[in-house]
N, CA, C and O atoms as a GROMACS GRO file, in nm:
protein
  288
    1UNK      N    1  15.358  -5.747  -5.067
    1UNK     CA    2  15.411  -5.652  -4.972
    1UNK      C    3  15.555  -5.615  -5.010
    1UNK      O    4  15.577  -5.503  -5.058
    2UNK      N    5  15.652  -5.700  -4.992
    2UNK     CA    6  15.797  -5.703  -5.012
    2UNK      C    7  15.804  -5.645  -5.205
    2UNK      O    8  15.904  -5.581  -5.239
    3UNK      N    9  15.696  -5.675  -5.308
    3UNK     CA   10  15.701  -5.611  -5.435
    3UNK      C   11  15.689  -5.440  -5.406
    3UNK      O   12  15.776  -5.356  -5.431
    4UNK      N   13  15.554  -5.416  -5.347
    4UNK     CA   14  15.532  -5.277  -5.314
    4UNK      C   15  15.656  -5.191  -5.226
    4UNK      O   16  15.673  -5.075  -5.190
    5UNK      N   17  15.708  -5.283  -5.217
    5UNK     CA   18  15.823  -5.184  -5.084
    5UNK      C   19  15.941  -5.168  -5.169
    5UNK      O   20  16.035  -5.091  -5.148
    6UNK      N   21  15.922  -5.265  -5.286
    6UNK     CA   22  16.082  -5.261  -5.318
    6UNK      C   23  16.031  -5.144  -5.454
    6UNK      O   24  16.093  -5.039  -5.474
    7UNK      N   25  15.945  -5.173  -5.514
    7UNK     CA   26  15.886  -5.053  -5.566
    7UNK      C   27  15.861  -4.932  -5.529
    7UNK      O   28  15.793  -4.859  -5.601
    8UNK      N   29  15.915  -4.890  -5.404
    8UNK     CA   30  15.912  -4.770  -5.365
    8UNK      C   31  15.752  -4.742  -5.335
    8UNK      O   32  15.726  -4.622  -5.320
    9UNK      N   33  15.644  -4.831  -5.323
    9UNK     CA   34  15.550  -4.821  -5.262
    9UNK      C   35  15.518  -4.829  -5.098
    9UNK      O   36  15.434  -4.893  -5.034
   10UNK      N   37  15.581  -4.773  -5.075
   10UNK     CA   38  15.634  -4.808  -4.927
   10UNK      C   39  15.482  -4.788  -4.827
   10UNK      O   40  15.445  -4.879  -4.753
   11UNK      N   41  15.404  -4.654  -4.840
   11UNK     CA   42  15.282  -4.697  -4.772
   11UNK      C   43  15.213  -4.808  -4.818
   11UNK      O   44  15.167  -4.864  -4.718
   12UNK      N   45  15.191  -4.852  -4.893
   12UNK     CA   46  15.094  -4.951  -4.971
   12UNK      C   47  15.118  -5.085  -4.866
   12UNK      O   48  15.032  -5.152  -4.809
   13UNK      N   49  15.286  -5.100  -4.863
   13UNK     CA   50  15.353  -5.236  -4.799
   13UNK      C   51  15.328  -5.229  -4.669
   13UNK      O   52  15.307  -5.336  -4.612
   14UNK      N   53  15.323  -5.094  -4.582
   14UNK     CA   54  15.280  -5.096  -4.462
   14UNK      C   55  15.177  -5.118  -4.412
   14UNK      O   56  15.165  -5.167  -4.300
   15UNK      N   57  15.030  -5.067  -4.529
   15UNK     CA   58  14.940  -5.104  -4.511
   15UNK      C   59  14.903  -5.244  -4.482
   15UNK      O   60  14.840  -5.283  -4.384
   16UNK      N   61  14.968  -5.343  -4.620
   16UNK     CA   62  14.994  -5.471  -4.610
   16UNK      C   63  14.994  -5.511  -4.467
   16UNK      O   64  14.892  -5.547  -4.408
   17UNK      N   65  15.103  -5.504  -4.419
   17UNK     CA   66  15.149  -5.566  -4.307
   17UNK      C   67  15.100  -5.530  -4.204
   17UNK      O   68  15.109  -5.621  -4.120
   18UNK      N   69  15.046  -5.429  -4.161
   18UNK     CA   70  14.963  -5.379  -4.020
   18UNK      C   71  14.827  -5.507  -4.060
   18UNK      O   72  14.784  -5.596  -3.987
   19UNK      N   73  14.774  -5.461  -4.245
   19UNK     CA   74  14.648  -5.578  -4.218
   19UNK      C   75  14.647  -5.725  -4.188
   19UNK      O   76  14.552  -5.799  -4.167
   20UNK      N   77  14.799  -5.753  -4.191
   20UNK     CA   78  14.849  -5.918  -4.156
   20UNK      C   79  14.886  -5.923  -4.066
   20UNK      O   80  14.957  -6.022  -4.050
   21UNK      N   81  14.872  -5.836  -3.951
   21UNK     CA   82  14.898  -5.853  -3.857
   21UNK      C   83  14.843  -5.956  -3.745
   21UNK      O   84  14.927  -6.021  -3.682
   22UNK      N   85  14.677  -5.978  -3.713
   22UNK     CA   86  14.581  -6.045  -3.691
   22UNK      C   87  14.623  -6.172  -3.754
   22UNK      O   88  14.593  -6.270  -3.685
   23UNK      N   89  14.676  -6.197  -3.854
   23UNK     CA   90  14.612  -6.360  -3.902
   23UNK      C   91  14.781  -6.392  -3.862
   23UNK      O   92  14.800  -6.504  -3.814
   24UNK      N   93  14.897  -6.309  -3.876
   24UNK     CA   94  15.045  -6.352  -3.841
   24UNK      C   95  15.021  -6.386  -3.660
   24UNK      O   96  15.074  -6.494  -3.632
   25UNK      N   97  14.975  -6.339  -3.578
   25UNK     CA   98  14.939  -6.325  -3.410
   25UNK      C   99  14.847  -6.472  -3.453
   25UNK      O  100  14.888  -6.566  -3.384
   26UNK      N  101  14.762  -6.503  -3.524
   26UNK     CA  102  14.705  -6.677  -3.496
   26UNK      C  103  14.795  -6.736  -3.576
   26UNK      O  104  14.814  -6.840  -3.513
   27UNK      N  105  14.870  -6.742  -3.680
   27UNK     CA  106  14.974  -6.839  -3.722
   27UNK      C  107  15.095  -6.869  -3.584
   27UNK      O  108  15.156  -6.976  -3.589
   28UNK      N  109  15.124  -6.770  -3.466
   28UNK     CA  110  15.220  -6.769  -3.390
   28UNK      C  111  15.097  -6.812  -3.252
   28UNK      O  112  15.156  -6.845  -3.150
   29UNK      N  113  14.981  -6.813  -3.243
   29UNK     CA  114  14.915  -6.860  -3.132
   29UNK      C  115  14.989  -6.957  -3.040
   29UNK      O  116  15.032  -6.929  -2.928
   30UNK      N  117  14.997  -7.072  -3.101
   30UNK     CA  118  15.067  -7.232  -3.048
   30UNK      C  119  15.191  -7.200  -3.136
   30UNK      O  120  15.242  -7.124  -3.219
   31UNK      N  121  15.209  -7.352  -3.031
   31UNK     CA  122  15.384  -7.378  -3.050
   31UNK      C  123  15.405  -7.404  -3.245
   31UNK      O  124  15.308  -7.468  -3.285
   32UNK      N  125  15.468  -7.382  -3.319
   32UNK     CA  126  15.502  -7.409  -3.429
   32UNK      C  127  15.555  -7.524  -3.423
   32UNK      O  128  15.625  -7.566  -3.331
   33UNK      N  129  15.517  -7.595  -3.545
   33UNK     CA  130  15.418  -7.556  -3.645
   33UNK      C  131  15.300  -7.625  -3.652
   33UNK      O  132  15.262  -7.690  -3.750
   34UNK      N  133  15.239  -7.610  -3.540
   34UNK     CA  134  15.062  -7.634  -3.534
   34UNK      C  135  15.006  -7.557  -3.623
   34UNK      O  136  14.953  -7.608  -3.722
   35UNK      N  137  15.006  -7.420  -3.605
   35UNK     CA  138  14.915  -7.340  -3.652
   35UNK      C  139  14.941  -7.332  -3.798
   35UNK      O  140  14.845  -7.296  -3.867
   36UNK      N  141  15.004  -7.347  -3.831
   36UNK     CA  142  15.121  -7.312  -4.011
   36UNK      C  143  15.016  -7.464  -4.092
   36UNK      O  144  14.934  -7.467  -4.184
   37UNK      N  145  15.070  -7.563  -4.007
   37UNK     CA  146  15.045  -7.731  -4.074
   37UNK      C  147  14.843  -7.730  -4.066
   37UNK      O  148  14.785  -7.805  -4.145
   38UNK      N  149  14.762  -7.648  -3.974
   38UNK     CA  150  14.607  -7.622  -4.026
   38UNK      C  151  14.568  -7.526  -4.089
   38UNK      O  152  14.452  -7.521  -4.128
   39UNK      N  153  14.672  -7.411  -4.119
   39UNK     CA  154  14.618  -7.325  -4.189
   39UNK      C  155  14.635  -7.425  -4.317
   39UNK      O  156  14.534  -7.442  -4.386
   40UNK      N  157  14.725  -7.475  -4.344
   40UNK     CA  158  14.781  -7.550  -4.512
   40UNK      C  159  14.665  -7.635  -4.476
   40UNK      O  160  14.607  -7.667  -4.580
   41UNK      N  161  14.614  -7.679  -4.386
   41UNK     CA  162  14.508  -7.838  -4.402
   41UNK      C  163  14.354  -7.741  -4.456
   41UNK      O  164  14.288  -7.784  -4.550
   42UNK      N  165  14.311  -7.598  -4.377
   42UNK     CA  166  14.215  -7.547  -4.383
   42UNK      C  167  14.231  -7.440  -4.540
   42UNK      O  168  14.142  -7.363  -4.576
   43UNK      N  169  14.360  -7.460  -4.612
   43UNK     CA  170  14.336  -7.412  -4.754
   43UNK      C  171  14.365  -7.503  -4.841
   43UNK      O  172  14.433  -7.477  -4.940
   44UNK      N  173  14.303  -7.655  -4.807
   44UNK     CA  174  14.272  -7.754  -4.904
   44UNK      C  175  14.392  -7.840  -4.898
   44UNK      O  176  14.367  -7.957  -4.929
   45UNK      N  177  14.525  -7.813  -4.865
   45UNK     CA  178  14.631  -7.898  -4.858
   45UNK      C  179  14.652  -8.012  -4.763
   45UNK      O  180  14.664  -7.978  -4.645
   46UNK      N  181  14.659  -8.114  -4.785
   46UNK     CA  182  14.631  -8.229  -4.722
   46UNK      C  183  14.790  -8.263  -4.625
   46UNK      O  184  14.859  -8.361  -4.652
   47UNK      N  185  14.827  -8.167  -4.517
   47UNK     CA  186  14.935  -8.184  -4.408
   47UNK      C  187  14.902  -8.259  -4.273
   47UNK      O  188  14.990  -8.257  -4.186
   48UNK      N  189  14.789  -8.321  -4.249
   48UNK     CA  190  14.735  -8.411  -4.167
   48UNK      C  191  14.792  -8.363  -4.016
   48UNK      O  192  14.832  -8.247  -4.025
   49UNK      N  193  14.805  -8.408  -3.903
   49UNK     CA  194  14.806  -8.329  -3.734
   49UNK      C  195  14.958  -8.383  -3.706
   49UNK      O  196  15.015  -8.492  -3.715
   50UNK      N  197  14.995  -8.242  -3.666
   50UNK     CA  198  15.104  -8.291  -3.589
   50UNK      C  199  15.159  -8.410  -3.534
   50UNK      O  200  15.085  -8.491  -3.478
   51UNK      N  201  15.289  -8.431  -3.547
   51UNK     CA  202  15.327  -8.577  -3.453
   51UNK      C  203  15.351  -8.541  -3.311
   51UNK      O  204  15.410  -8.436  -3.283
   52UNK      N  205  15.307  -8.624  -3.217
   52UNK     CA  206  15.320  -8.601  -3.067
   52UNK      C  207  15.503  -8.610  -3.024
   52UNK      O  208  15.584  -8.702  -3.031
   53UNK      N  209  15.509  -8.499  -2.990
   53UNK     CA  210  15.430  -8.455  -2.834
   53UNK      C  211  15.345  -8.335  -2.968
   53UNK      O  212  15.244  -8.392  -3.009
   54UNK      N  213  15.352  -8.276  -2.996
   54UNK     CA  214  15.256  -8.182  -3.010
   54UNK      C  215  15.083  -8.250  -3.048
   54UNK      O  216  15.055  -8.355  -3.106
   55UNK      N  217  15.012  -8.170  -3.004
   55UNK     CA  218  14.904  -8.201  -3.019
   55UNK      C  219  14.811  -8.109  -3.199
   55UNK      O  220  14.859  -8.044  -3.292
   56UNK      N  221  14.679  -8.151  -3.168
   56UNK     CA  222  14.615  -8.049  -3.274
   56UNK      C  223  14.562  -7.932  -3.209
   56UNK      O  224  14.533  -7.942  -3.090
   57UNK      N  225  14.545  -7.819  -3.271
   57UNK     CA  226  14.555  -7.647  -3.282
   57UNK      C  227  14.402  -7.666  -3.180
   57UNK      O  228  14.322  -7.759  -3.194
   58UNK      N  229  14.387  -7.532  -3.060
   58UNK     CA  230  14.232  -7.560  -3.017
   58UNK      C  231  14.134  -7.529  -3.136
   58UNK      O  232  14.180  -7.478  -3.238
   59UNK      N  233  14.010  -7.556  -3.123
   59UNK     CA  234  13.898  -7.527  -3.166
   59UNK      C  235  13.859  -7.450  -3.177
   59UNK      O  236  13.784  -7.435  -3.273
   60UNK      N  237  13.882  -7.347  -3.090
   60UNK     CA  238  13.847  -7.197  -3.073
   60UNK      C  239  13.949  -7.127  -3.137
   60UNK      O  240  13.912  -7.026  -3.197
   61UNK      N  241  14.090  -7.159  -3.140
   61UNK     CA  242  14.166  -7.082  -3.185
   61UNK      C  243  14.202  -7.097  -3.359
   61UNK      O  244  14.268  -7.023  -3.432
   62UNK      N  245  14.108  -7.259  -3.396
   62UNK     CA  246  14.155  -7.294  -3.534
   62UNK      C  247  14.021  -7.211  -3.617
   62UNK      O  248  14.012  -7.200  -3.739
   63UNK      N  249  13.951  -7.173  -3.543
   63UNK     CA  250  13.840  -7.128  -3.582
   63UNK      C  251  13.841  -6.952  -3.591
   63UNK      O  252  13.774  -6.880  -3.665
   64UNK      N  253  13.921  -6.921  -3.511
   64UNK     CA  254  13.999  -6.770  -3.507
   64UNK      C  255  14.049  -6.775  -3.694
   64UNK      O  256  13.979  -6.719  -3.778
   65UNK      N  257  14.144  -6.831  -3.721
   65UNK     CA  258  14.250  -6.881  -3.788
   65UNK      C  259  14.191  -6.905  -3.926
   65UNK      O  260  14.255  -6.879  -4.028
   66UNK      N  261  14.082  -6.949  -3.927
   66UNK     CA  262  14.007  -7.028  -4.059
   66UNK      C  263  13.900  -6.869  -4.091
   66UNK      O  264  13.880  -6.838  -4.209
   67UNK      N  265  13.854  -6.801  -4.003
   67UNK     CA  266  13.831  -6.632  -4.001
   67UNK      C  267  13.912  -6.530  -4.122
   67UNK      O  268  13.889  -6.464  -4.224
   68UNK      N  269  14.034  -6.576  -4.015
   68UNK     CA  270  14.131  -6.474  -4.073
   68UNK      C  271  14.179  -6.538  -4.240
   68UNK      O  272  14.222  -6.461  -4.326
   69UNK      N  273  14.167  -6.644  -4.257
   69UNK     CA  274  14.210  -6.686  -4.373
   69UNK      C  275  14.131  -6.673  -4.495
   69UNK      O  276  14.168  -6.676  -4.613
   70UNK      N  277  14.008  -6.655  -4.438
   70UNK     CA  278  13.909  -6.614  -4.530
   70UNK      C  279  13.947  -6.472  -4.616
   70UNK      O  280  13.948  -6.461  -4.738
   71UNK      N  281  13.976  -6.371  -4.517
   71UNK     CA  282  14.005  -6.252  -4.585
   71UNK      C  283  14.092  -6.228  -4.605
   71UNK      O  284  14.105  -6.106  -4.622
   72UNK      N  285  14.215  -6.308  -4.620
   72UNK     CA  286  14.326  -6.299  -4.711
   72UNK      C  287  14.311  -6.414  -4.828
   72UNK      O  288  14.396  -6.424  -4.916
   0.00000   0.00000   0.00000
């Protein structure tokens, strides 16, 4: 995105970012950094669950999240 923009591709970068929009809205779902520390666990990186007080990401929403990660 930030290559295409600085390249004077400036629609290209907007495009970018309107389509990241959806998966940036489930990275910001929960409190940070829940959502950040399962996306890294759900693309193979081994960041294991939050320390309490925070808890782990819902089910429904890690499942939103693991969606959107697919198509990026």
């Amino acid at each position: 995105m930030l290559k295409n923009f600085f390249e004077g591709n400036i629609k290209e970068a907007i495009d970018m970012q309107i389509k990241a929009i959806p998966l940036i809205n489930s990275l910001f779902s929960e409190v940070n950094p829940i959502p950040v520390k399962e996306a890294l666990n759900l693309l193979g990186y081994n960041f294991g669950e939050p320390r309490l007080p925070l808890i782990k990401m819902s089910e429904e929403k890690r499942n939103d999240l693991k969606k959107l990660l697919e198509i990026f």
